[in-house]
C-alpha positions as CSV (number, residue, x, y, z in Angstrom):
1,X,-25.2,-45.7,5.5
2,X,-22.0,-46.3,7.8
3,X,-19.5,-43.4,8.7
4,X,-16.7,-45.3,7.1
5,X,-19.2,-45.2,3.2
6,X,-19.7,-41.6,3.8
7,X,-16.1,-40.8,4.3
8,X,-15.7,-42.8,0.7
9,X,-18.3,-40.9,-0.6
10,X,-16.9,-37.5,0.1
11,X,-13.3,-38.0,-0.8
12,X,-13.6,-40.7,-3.4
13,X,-12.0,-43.7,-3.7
14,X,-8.3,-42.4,-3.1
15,X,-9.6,-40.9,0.4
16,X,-8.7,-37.5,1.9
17,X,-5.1,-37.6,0.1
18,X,-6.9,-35.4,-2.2
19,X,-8.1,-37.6,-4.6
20,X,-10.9,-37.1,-7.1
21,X,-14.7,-37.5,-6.1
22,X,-16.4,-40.3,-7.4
23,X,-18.7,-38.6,-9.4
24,X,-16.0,-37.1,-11.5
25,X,-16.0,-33.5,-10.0
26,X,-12.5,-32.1,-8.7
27,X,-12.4,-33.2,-5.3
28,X,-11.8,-31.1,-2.0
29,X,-8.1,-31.4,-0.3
30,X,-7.8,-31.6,2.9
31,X,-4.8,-30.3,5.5
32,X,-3.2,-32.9,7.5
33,X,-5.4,-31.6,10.5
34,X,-8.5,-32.1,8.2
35,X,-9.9,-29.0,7.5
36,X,-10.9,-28.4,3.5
37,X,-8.6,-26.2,2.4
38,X,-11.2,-25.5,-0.7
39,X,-9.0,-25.8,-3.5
40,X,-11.0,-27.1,-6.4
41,X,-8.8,-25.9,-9.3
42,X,-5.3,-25.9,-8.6
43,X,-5.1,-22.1,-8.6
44,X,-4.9,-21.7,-5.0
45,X,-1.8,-21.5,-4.3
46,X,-1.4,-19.3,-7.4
47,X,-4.2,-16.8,-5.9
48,X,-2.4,-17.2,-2.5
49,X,1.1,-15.8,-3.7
50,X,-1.0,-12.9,-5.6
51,X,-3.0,-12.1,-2.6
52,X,0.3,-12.1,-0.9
53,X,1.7,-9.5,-3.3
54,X,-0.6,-7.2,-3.3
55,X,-0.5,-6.8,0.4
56,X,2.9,-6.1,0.5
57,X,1.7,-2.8,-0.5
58,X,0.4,-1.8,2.9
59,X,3.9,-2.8,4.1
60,X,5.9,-0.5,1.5
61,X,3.5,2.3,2.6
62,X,4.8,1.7,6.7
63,X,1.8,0.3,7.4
64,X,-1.0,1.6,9.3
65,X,1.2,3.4,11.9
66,X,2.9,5.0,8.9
67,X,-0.3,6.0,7.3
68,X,-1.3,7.4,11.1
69,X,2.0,9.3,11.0
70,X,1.4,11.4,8.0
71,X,-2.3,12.1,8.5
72,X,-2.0,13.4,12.6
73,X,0.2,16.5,12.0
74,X,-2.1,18.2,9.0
75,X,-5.1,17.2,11.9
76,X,-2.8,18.9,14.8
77,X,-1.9,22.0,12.6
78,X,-5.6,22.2,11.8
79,X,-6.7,22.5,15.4
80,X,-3.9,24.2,16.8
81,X,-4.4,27.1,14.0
82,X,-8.3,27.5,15.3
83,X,-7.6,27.5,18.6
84,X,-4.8,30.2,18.2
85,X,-5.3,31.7,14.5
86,X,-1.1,32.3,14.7
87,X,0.7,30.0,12.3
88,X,4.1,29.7,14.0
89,X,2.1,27.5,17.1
90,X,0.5,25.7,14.6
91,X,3.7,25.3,12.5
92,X,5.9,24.0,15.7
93,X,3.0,22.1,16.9
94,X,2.7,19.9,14.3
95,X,6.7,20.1,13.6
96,X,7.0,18.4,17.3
97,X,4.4,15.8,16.8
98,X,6.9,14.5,13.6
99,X,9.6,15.0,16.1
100,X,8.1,12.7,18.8
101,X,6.8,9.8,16.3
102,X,10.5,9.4,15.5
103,X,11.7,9.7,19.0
104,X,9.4,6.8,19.7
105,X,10.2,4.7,16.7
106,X,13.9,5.0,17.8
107,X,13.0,4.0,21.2
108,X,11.2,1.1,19.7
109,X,13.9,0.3,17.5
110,X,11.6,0.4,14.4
111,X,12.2,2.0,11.1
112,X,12.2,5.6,10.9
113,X,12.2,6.1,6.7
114,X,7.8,7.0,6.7
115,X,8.4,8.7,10.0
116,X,11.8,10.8,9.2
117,X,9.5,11.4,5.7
118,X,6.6,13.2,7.3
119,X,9.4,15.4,9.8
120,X,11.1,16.6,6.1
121,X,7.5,17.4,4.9
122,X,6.0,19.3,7.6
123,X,9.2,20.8,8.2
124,X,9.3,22.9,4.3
125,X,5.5,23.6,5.5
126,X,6.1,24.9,8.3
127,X,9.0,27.1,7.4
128,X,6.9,28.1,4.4
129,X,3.6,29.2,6.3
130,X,6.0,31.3,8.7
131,X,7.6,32.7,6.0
132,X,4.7,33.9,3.8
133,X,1.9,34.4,7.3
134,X,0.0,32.5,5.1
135,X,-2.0,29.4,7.1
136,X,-2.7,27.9,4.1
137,X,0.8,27.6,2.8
138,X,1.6,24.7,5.3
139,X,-0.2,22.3,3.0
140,X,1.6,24.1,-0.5
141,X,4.5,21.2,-0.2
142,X,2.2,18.4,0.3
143,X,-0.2,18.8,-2.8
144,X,2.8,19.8,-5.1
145,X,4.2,16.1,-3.7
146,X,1.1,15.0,-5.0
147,X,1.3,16.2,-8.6
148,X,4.6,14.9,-8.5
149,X,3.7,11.7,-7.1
150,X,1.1,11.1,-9.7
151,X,3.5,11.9,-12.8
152,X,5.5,9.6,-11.9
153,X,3.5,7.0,-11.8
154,X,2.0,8.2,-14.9
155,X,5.7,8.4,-16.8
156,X,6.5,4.9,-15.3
157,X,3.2,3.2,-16.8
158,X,4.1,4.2,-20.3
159,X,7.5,3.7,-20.4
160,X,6.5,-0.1,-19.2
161,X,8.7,0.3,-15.8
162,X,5.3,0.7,-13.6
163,X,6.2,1.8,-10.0
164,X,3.9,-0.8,-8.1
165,X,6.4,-3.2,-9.8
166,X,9.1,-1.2,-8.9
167,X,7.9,-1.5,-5.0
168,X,6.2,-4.6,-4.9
169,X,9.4,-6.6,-7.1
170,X,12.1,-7.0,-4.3
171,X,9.0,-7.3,-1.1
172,X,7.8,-10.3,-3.1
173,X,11.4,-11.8,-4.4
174,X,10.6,-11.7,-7.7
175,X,12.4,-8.2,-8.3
176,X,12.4,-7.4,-12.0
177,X,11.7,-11.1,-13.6
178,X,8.0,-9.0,-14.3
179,X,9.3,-6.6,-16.7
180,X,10.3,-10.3,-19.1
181,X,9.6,-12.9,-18.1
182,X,6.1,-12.6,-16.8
183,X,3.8,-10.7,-19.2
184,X,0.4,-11.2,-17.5
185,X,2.3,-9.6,-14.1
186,X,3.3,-6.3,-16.1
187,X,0.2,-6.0,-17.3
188,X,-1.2,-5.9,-13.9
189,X,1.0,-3.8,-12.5
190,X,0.5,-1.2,-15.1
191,X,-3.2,-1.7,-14.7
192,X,-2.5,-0.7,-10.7
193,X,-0.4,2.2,-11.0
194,X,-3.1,3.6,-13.9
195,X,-4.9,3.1,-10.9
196,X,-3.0,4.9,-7.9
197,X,-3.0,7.8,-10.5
198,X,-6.6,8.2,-10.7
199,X,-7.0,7.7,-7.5
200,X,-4.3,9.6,-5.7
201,X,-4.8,12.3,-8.4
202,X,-8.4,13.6,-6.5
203,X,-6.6,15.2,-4.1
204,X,-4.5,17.7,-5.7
205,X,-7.6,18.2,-8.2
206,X,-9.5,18.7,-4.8
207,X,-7.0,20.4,-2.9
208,X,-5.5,23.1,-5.3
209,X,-8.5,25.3,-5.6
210,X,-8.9,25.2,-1.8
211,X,-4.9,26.5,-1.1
212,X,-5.7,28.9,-4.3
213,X,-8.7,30.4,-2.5
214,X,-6.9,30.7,0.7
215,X,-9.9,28.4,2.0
216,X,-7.9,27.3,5.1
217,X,-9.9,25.3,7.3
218,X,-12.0,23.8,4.3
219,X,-8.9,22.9,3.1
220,X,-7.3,21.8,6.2
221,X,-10.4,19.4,6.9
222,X,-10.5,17.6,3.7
223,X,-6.8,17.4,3.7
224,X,-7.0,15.2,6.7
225,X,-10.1,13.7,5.4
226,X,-8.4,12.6,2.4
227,X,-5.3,11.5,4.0
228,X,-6.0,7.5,4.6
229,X,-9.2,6.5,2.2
230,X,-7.6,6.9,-1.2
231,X,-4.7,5.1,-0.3
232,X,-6.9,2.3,1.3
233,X,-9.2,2.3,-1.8
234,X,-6.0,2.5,-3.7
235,X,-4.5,-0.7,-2.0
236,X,-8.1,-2.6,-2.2
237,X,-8.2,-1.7,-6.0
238,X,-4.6,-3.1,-5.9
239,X,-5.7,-6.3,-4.5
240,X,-8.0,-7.1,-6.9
241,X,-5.9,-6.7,-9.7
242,X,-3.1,-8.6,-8.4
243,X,-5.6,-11.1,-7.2
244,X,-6.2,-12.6,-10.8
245,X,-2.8,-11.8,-11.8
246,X,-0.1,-14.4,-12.5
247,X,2.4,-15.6,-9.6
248,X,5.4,-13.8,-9.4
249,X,8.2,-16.0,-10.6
250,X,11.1,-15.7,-8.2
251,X,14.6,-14.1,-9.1
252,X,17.3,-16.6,-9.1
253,X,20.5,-14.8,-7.9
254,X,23.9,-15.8,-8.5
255,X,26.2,-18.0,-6.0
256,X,28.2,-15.4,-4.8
257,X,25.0,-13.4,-4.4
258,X,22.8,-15.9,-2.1
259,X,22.3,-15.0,1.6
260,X,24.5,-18.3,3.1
261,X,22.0,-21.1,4.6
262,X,22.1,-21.1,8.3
């Protein structure tokens, strides 16, 4: 059989334009380089723009750098407090590790909001520890940000306003148009912020008892331990949801409103 009959064979009769096979079976597109692209349903693009979504939410969290950001100061107090046992070196240690990751984000001219965030944190620990002696104490603000964190996202599930909505709406352009328009994309973001509260709910559950007990360094560990994976298996569980979900349809804003065309 000649090249050219093969070629026919593959792409049916319409050739690589993406027609239908011969043997009636959706056929395979190709890009104008020729690579498959290896839609076979039309749903690609569809899965594409979900995919896209739900990856946004890495971005709203700053990223990995911001995720590195809020985990190395708990892991700096940690150590410092061992190698010491006095909780104002531990304190201003991992005070002035928040202190440089926002001297170097302003040198980099990057955003300083996760950064700025963590200093404001370890700041109320740190003051608290030194005020009660207590080592444990430094960690007191971040779990009771935790219980907060999670009713939230509990309260704005059943009032139908879920907060991966909230973030994920004005990343992906399609701001509120969910909440209406877009049934199938509610649903899934309730379905993910159910999620984040199950998930990002372990570590109080895990946490309090510790603090309670005054176990520090058990609790110090895990507490670093527990910084990143949740939020990774968080985003991951996010993924898939959005993955199936339906596109977001895009907000159309007002004349007077539209960023001018350059």
């Amino acid at each position: 059989m000649s090249n050219e009959a093969i070629s026919v064979s593959a792409h049916g009769p319409n050739g690589p334009q993406g027609g239908p096979q011969d043997d009636g079976q959706p056929g395979v597109y190709e890009q104008p380089d020729g690579r498959s692209d290896g839609r076979s349903d039309g749903q690609q693009p569809e899965r594409d723009a979900s995919k896209e979504a739900a990856e946004t939410v890495l971005k709203a969290f700053g990223g990995v750098r911001g995720m590195i950001d809020m985990t190395l100061p708990g892991l700096v107090y940690i150590v410092a407090f061992n190698i010491t046992h006095k909780v104002p070196v531990a304190a201003w240690s991992a005070l002035a590790l928040c202190v440089v990751f926002v001297v170097v984000r302003l040198a980099r001219r990057e955003t300083i909001q996760h950064a700025f965030s963590g200093v404001f944190g370890v700041a109320i620990g740190a003051w608290i520890s030194m005020k009660t002696g207590k080592a444990e104490d430094f960690y007191l603000p971040g779990l009771l940000w935790s219980v907060g964190y999670c009713l939230a996202l509990a309260v704005s599930a059943l009032v139908r306003w879920p907060m991966i909505g909230l973030m994920l709406g004005p990343i992906t352009g399609e701001m509120f148009t969910w909440r209406k328009q877009n049934p199938g994309r509610l649903a899934a973001y309730t379905k993910a912020t159910w999620a984040w509260v199950v998930i990002m709910g372990l570590k109080p559950v895990i946490l309090f008892p510790l603090w309670a007990a005054g176990q520090i360094n058990l609790l110090g560990w895990l507490k670093v331990a527990l910084g990143i994976p949740p939020l990774l298996l968080a985003m991951y569980v996010t993924w898939r949801i959005l993955l199936t979900a339906p596109p977001p349809i895009k907000a159309e804003l007002d004349e007077d409103e539209q960023a001018p065309e350059k």
